[in-house]
C-alpha positions in Angstrom: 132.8 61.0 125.3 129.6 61.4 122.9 127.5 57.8 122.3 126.1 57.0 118.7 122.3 58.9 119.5 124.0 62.4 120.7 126.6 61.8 117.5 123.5 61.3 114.8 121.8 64.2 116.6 124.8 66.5 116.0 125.0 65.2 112.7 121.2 65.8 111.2 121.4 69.4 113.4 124.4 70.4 111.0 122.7 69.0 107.8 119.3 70.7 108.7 121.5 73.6 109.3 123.3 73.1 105.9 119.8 72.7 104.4 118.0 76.4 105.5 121.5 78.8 105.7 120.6 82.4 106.8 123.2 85.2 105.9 124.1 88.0 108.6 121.7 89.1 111.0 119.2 86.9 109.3 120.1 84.0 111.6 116.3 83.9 112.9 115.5 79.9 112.2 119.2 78.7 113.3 118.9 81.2 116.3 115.3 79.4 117.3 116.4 76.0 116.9 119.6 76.7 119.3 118.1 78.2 121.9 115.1 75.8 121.9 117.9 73.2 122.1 119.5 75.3 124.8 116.1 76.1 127.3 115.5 72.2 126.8 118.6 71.0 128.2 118.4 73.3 131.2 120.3 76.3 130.0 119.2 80.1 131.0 119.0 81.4 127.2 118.7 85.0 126.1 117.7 85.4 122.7 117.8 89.1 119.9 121.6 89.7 121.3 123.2 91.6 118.4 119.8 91.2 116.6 120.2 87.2 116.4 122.6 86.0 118.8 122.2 83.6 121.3 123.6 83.6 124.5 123.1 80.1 126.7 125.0 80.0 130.5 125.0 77.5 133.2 125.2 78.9 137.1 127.1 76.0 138.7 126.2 77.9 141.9 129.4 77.3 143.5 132.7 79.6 143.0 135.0 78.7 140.1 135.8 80.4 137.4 133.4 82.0 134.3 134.4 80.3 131.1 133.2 81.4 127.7 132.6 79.3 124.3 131.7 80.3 120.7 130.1 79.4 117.8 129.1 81.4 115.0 125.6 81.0 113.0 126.0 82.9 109.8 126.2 81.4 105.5 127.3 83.1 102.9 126.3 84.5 99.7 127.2 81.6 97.5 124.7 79.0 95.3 125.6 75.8 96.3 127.5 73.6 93.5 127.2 70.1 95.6 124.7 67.7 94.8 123.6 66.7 97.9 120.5 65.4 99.9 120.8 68.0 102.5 122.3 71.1 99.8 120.9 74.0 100.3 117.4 75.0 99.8 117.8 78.7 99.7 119.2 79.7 96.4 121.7 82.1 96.3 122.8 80.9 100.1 125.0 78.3 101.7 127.5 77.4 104.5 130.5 78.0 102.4 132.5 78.1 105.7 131.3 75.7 108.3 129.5 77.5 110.5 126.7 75.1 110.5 129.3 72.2 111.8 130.6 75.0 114.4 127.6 75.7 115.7 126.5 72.1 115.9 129.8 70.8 117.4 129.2 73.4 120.4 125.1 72.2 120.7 126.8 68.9 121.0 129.2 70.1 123.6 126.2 71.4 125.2 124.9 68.7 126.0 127.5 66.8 127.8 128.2 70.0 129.9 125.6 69.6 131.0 125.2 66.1 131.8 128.4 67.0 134.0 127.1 69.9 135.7 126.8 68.3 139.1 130.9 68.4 138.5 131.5 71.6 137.9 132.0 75.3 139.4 131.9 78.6 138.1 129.6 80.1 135.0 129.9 78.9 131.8 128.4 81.2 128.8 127.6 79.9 125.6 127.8 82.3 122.7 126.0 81.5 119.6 126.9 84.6 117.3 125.7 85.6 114.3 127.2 88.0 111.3 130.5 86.6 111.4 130.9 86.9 107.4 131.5 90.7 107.2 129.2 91.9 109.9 131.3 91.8 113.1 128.9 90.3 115.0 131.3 89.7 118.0 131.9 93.3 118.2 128.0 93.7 118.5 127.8 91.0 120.6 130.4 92.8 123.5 129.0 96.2 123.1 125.5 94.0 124.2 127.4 93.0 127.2 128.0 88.9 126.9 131.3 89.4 128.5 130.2 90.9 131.6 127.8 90.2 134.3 130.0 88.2 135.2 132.9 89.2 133.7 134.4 86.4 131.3 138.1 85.0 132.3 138.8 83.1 129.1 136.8 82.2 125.7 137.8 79.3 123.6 136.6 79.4 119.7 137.3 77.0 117.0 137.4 76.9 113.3 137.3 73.8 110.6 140.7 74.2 108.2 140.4 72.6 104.8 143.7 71.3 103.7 144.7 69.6 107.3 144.2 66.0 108.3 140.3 65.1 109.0 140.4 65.6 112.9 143.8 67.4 113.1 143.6 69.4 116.3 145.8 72.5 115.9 146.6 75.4 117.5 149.0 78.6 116.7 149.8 80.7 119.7 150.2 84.7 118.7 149.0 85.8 115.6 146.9 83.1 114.2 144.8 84.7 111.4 144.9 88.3 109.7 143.6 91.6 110.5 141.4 92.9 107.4 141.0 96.4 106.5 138.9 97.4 103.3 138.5 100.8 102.2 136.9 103.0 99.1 139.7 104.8 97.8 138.2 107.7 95.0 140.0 109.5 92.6 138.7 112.9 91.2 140.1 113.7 88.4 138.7 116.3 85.7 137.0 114.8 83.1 138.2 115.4 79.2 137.9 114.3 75.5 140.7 111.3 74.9 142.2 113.0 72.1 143.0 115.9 74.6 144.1 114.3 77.8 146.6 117.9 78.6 143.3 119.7 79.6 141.7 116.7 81.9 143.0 114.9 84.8 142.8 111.6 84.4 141.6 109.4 87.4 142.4 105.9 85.5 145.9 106.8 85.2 146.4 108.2 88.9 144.7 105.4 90.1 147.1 102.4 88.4 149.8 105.0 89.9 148.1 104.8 93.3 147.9 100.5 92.9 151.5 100.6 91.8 152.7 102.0 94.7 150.9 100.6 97.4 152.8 97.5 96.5 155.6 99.4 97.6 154.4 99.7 101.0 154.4 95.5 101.5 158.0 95.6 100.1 160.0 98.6 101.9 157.5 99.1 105.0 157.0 95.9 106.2 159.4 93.8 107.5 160.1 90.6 105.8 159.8 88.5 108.4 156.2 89.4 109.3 152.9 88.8 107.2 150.9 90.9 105.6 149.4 91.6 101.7 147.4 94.7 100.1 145.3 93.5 97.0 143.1 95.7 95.0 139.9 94.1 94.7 138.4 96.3 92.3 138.5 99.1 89.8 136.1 101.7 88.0 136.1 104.3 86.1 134.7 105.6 82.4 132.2 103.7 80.4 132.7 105.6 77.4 136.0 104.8 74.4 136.4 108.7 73.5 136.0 110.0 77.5 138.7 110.6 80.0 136.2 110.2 83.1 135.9 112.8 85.9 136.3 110.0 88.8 137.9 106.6 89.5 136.9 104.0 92.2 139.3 101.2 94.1 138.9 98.7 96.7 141.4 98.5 98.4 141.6 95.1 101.0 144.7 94.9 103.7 146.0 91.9 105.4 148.1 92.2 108.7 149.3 90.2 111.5 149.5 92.8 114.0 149.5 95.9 115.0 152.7 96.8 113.1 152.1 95.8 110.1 148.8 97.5 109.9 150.4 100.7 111.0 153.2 99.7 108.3 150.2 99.4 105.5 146.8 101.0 106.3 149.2 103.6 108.3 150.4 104.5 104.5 147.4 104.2 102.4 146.5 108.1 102.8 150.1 108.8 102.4 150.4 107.3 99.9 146.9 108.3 97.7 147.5 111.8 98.4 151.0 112.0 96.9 150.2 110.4 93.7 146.9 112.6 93.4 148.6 115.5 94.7 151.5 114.9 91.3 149.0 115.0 88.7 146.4 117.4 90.2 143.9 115.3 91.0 141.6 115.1 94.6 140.4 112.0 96.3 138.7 110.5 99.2 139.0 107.6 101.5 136.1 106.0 103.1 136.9 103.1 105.5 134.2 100.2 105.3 135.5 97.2 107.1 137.7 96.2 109.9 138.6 93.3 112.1 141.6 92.8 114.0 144.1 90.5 113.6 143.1 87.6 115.6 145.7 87.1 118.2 146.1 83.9 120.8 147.6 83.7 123.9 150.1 81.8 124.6 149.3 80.3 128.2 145.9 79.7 127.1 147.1 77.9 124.1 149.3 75.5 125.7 146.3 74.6 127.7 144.3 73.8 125.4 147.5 71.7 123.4 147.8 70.0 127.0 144.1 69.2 127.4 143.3 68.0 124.5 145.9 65.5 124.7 145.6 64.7 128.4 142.1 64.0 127.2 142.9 62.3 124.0 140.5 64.3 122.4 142.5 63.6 118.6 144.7 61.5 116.7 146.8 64.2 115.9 147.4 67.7 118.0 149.8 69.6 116.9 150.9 73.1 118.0 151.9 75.0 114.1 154.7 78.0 114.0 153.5 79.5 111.1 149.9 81.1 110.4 147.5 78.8 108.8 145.5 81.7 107.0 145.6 85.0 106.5 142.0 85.4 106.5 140.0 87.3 108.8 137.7 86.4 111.4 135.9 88.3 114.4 136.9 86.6 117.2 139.7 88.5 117.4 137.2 91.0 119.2 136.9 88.8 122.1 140.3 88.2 122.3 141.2 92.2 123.0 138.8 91.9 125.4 139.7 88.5 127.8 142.3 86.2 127.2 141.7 83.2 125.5 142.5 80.6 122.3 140.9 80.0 119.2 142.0 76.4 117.5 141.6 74.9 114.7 140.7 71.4 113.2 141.5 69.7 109.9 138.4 69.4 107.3 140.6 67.0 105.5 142.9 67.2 103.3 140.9 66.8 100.1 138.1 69.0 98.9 137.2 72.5 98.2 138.6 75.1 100.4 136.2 77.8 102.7 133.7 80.4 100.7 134.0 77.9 97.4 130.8 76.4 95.8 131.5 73.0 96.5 132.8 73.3 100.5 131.3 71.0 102.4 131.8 70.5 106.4 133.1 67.2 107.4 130.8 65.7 110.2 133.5 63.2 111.1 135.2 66.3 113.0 132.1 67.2 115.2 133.5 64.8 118.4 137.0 66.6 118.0 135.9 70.0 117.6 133.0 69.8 120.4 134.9 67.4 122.7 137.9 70.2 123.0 135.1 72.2 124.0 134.2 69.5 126.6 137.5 68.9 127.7 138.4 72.6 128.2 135.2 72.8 130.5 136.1 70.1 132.6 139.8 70.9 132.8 138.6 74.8 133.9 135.7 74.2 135.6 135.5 70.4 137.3 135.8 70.6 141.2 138.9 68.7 141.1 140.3 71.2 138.6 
């Protein structure tokens, strides 16, 4: 499908890409280079979508249907532990996740598309999103319309998986990957002396309460048979050994994979705070700072792309999973309440460091897989004899 010069190109674009990460809503060099890729291969390319996305589609001109693909742009926050000739130059920064090989694996697909085009019918949009890491830069991107006009029927997505066979094509219909809720929970509480903890309120003690019973909620609310996990990412309170402190801060982060489990957790949480504070006296508030749905595949679109993929040979190994392969989060569940659609997955390999560790490194022997799915689910939706 993709000869040795379009396979190099794909693989210096993700090592440059490697080389000069840009966190969320900074994407401004990654953003140029993809739509200067885009404009010179023939696609109409809107640029400053959600700040720094990209948005690349091909008119056919004949009816068919309108097809969407994504890949997102943004690093992480991480200094890079690899020693390696493209590491990255930005200290501080890397692609801990991949998104450099995702975002050249669909620059590759690009480019075949588009050698095809004469074959196809309908609209194809490219989406080239940025602030995937914490921003939800796919909600910003629908709110800026990349959906509509026309209106998308499907959007296909993909993300590399550390741990899986090098090139494993997989796909989990339903729930494929958590819903993430992170909130500021504070305890006020009255501060005191430590010798005379009768006449304060004490916020360090309500809050432990508060983390011991939340635990609760994952073991009597939920059901056992679904997923879902609260953790407590952090605590404050006090800096002083003598001084019962007047307020106590938590993070709270919740996992789900579906609606209701999330009603079964972060349905509690207030519940929950404000009859522990309300026992001992003490006030609180709960400020709500992140969320992202639980990203959730259908199941008609994921068969297709099981059977096209392997009608197309497109991997060694394709494999459709029962169980979730993650419980992490990530934003394309916003396009998915929106249009149908299936986001898959392809093994990194099965050694080396997982996603958002120091050492991650994308494997560019996936790039054919991951982009030629891409390809494959283009021709099978769009080609004329389709």
């Amino acid at each position: 499908m993709f000869d040795d010069v379009q396979l190099r190109r794909a693989v210096a674009l993700r090592r440059d890409l490697h080389q000069h990460p840009e966190l969320k809503f900074e994407e401004h060099r990654t953003a140029g280079k993809v739509a200067e890729g885009l404009r010179d291969l023939g696609y109409a390319v809107r640029e400053g979508i959600a700040r720094t996305g990209v948005l690349a589609e091909l008119d056919t001109g004949r009816p068919g249907p309108v097809i969407a693909l994504r890949a997102d742009m943004d690093a992480l926050p991480i200094e890079e532990a690899n020693d390696l000739a493209h590491r990255s130059a930005h200290a501080g920064r890397m692609h801990a996740c991949g998104h450099d090989g995702h975002t050249a694996a669909l620059m590759l697909a690009a480019e075949t598309i588009m050698q095809c085009r004469e074959h196809l019918s309908g609209h194809l949009k490219l989406i080239f999103q940025p602030a995937e890491e914490g921003g939800n830069g796919a909600e910003r991107m629908i709110q800026e319309g990349v959906l509509d006009a026309p209106r998308v029927e499907a959007i296909f997505g993909y993300h590399n998986r550390p741990g899986f066979e090098s090139g494993m094509l997989f796909v989990k219909p339903g729930s494929a990957m958590g819903g993430n809720d992170t909130y500021r929970v504070i305890v006020q509480g009255r501060s005191g002396h430590a010798a005379m903890p009768h006449l304060a309120v004490d916020p360090i003690y309500v809050g432990t309460s508060i983390v011991q019973q939340l635990q609760g909620l994952t073991a009597r609310h939920k059901s056992p048979l679904r997923a879902g996990v609260i953790t407590v990412a952090a605590f404050h309170a006090g800096d002083a050994a003598n001084v019962i402190p007047g307020e106590a801060e938590l993070l709270v982060n919740i996992r789900n994979d579906g609606d209701e489990v999330r009603e079964a957790l972060a349905g509690h949480l207030e519940q929950v705070v404000a009859g522990v504070c309300n026992a001992h006296g003490a006030g609180y508030r709960i400020e709500q700072l992140h969320h992202v749905p639980p990203l959730v595949n259908d199941p008609e679109w994921s068969e297709l792309v099981l059977k096209v993929g392997r009608d197309r040979g497109v991997a060694r190994r394709i494999e459709k999973v029962d169980t979730m392969p993650t419980m992490g989060a990530e934003d394309f569940a916003f396009y998915l309440r929106e249009v149908p659609g299936c986001f898959f997955f392809v093994g990194n390999g099965e050694e080396g460091a997982y996603l958002h560790n120091d050492r991650y490194e994308f494997n560019d022997e996936i790039l054919p897989v991951a982009a030629g799915t891409f390809v494959a689910l283009v021709d099978a939706l769009m080609g004329q004899e389709a």
